[in-house]
Residue frames as a rotation matrix with the C-alpha (Angstrom) as fourth column:
UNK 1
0.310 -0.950 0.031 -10.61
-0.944 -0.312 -0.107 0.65
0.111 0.004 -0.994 12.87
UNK 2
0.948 -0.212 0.237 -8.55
0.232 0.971 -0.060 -2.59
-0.218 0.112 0.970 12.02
UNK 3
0.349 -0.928 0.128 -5.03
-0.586 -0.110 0.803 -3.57
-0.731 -0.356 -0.582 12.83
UNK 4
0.055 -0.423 -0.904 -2.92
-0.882 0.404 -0.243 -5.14
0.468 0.811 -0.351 10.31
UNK 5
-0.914 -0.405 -0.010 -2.67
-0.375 0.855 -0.359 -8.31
0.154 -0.325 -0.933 12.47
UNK 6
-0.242 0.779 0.579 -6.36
-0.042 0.587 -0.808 -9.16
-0.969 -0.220 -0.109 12.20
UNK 7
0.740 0.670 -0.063 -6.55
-0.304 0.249 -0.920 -9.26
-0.600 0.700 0.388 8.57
UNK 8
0.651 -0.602 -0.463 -2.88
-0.331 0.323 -0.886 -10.20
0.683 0.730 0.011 7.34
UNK 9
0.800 -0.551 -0.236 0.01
0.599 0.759 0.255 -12.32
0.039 -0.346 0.938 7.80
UNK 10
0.588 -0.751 -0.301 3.19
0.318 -0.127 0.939 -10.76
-0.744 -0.648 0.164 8.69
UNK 11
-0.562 -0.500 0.659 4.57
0.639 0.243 0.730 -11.53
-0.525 0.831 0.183 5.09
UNK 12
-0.093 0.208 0.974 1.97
0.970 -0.201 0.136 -9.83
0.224 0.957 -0.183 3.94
UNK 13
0.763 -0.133 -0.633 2.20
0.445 -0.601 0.663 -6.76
-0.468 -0.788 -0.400 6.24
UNK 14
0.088 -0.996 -0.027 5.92
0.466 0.017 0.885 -6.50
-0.880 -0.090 0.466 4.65
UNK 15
-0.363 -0.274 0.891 4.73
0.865 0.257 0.431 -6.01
-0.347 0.927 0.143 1.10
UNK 16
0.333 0.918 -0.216 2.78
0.928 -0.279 0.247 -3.89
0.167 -0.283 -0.944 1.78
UNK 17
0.372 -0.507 -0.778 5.11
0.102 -0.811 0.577 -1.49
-0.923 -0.293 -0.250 3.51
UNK 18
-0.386 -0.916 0.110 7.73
0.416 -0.067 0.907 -2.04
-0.823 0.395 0.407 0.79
UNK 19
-0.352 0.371 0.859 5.43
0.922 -0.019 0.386 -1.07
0.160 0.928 -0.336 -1.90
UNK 20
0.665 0.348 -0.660 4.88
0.742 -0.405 0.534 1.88
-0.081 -0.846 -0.528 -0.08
UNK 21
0.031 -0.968 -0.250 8.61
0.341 -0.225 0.913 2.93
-0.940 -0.114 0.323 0.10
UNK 22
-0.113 -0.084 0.990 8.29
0.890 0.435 0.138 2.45
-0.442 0.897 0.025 -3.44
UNK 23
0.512 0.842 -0.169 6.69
0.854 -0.520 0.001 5.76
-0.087 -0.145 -0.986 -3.35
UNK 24
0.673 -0.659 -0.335 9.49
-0.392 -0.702 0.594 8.03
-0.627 -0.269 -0.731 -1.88
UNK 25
-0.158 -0.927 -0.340 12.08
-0.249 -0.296 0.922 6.45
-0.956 0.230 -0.184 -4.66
UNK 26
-0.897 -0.183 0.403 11.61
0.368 0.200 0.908 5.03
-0.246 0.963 -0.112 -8.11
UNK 27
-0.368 0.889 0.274 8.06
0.914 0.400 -0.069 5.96
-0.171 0.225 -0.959 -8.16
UNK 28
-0.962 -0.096 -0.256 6.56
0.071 -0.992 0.105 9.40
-0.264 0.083 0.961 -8.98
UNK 29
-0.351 0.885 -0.306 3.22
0.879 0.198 -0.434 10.27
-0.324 -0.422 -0.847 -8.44
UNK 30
-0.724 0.257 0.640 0.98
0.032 -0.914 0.403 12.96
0.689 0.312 0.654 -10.41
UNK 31
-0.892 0.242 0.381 -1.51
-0.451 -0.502 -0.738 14.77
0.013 -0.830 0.557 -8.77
UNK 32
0.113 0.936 -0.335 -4.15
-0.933 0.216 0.287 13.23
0.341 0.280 0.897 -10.45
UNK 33
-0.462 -0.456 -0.761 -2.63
-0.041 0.868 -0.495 10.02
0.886 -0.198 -0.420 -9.78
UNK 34
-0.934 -0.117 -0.336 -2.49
0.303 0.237 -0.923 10.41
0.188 -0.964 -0.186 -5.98
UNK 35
-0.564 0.822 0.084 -5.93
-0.755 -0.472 -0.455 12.66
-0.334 -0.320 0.887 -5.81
UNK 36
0.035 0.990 -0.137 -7.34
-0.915 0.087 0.394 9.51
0.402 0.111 0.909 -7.49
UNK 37
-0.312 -0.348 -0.884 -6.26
0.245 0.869 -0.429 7.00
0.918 -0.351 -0.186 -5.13
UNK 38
0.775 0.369 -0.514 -8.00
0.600 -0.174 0.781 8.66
0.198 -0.913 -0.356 -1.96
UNK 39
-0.412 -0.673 -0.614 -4.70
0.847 -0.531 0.015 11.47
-0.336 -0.514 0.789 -1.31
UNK 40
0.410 0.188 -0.892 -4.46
0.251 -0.964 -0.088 15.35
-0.877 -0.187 -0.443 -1.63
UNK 41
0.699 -0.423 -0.577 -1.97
-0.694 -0.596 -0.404 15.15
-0.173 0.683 -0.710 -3.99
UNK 42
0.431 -0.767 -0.476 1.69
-0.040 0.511 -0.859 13.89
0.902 0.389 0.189 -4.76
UNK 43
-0.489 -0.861 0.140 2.88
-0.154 -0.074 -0.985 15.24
0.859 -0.504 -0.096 -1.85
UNK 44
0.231 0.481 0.846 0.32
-0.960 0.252 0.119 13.98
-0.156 -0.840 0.520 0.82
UNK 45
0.780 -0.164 -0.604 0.89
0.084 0.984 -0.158 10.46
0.620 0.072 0.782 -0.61
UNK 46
0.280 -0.946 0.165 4.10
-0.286 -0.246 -0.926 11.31
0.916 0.212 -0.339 0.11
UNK 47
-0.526 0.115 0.842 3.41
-0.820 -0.330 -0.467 12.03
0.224 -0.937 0.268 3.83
UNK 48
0.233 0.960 0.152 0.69
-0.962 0.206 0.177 10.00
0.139 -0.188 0.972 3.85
UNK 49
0.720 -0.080 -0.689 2.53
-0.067 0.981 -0.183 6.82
0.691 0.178 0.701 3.14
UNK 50
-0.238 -0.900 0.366 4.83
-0.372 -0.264 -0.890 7.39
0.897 -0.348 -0.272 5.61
UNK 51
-0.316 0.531 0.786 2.29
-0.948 -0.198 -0.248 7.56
0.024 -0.824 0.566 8.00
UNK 52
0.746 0.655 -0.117 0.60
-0.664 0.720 -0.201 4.24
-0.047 0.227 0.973 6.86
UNK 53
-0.050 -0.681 -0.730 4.03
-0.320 0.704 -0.634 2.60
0.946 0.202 -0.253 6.56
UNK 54
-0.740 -0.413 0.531 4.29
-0.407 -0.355 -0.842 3.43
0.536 -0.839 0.095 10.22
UNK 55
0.136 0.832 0.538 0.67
-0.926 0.300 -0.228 2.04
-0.351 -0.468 0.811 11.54
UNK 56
0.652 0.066 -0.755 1.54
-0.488 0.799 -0.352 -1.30
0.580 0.598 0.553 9.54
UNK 57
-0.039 -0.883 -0.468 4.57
-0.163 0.468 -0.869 -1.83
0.986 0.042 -0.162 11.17
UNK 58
-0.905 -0.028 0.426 3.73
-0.423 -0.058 -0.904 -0.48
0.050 -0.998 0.041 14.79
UNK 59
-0.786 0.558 -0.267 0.46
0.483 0.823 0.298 -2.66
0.386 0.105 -0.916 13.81
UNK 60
-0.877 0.442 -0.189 -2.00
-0.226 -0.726 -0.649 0.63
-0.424 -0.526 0.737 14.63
UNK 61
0.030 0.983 0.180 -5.79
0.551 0.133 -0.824 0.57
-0.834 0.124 -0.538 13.90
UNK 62
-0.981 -0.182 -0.070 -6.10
0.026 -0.477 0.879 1.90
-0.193 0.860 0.472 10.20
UNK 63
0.062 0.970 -0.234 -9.78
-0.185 -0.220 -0.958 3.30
-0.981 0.103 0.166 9.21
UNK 64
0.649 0.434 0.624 -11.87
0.520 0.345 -0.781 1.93
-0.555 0.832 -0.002 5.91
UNK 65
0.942 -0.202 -0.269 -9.93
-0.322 -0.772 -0.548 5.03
-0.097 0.603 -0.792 4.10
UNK 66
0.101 -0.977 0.188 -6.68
-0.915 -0.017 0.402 4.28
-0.390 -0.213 -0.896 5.23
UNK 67
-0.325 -0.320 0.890 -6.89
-0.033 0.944 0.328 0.82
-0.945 0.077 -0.317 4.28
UNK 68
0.761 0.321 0.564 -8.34
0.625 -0.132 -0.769 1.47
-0.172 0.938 -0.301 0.65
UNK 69
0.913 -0.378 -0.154 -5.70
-0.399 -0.906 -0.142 3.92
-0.086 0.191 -0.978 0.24
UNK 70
-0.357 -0.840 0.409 -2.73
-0.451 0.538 0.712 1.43
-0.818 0.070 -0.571 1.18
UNK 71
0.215 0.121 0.969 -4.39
0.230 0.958 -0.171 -0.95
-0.949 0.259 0.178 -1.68
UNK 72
0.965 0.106 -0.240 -4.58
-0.122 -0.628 -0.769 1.57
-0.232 0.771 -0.593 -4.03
UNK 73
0.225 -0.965 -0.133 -1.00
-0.939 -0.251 0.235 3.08
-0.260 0.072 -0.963 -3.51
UNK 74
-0.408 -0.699 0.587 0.32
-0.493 0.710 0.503 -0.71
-0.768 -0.084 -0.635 -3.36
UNK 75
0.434 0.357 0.827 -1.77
0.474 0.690 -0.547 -1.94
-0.766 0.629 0.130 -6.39
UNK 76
0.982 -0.142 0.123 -0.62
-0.027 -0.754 -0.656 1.52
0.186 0.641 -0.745 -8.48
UNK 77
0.513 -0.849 -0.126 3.07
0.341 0.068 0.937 0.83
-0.788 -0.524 0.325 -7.10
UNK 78
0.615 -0.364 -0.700 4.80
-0.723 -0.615 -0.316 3.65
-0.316 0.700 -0.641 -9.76
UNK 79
-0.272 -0.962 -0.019 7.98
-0.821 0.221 0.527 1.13
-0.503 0.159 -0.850 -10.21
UNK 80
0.842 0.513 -0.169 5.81
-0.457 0.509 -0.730 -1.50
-0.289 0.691 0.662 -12.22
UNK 81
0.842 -0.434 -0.321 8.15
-0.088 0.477 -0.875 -3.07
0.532 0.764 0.363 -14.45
UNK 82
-0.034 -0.815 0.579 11.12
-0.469 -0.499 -0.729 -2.17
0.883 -0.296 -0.365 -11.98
UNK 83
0.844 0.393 0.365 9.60
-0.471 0.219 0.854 -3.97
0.256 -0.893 0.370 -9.12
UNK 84
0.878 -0.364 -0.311 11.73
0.419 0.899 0.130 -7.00
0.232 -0.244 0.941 -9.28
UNK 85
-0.114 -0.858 0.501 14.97
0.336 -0.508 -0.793 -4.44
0.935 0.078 0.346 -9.86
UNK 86
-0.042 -0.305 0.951 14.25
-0.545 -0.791 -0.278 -2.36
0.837 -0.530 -0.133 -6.81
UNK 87
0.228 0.557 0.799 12.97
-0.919 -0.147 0.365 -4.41
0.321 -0.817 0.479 -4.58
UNK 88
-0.710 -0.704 -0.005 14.61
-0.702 0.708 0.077 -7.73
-0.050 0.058 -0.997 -5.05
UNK 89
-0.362 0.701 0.614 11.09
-0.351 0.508 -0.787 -9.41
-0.863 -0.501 0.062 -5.06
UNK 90
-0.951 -0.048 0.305 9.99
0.229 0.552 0.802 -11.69
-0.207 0.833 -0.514 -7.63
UNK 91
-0.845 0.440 -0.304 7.43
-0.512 -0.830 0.220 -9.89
-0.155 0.341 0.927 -9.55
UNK 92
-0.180 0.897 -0.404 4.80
-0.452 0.289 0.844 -12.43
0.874 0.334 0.353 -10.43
UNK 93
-0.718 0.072 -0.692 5.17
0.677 0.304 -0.670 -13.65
0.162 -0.950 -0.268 -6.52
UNK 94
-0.866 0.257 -0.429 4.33
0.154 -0.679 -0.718 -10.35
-0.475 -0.688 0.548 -5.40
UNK 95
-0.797 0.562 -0.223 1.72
-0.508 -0.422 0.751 -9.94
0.328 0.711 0.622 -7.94
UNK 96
-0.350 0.197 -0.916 0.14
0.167 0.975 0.146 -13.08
0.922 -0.102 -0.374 -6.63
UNK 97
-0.601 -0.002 -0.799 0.76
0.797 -0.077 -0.599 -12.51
-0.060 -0.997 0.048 -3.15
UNK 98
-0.922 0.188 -0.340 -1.22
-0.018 -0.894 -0.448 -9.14
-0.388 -0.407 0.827 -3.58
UNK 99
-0.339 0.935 0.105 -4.30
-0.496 -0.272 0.825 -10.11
0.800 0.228 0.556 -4.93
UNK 100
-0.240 0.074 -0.968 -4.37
0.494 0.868 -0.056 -12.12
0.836 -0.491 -0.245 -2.19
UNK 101
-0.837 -0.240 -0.492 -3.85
0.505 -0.685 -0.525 -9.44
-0.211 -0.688 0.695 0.29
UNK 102
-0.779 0.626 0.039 -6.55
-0.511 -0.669 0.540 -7.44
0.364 0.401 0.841 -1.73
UNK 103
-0.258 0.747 -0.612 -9.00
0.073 0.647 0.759 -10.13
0.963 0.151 -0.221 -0.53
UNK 104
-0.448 -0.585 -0.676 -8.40
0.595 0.370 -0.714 -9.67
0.667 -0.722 0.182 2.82
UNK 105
-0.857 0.076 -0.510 -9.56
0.285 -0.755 -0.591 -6.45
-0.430 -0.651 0.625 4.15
UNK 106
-0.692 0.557 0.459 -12.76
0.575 0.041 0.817 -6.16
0.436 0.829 -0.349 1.92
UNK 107
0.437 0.860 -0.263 -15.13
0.708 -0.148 0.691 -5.95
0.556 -0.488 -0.673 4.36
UNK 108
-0.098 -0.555 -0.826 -12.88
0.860 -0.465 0.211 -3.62
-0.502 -0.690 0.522 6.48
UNK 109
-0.818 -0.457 -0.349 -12.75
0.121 -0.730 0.673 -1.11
-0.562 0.509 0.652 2.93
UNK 110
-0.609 0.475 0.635 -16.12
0.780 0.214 0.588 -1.53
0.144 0.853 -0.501 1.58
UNK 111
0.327 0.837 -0.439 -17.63
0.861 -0.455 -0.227 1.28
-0.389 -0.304 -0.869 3.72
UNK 112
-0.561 -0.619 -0.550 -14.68
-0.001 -0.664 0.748 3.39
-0.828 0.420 0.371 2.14
């Protein structure tokens, strides 16, 4: 179990979440989608990210799964092309800024 404050920066902590969010509005998740990203379904992502928004922020201990699962969800962010629209975030920043992040937790997600 690893907290979000021993393998990222604050900034990146944020993107995270928000890519997340992404989830519950412009985005839309098949089952297959979400069942291959480590969920039950559409609607556990659903839940699920909620939950994971919520350990990021309140900076909880997240297990190998859980943390492969946020990368997924936040690498598969449905709004794609839309990013920059919903989210006000320059798109090749964030694009940038998230392989970075992806580097981060490796060792934390490889037993996943």
């Amino acid at each position: 179990m690893v907290r979000a404050s021993e393998l990222l920066t604050e900034h990146d902590v944020e993107l995270l979440t928000r890519a997340l969010l992404e989830w519950g509005g412009p985005a839309h998740s098949s089952d297959q989608l979400a069942f291959g990203t480590g969920f039950a379904g559409a609607q556990d992502l659903l839940h699920q990210r909620q939950r994971l928004r919520k350990a990021l922020g309140e900076d909880a201990p997240l297990g190998a799964a859980d943390w492969a699962r946020t990368l997924l969800a936040t690498n598969l962010a449905g709004s794609g092309v839309e990013w920059s629209t919903t989210t006000r975030r320059d798109d090749a920043a964030a694009i940038r800024m998230l392989r970075v992040i992806q580097r981060k937790p490796a060792r934390t997600v490889s037993p996943y």
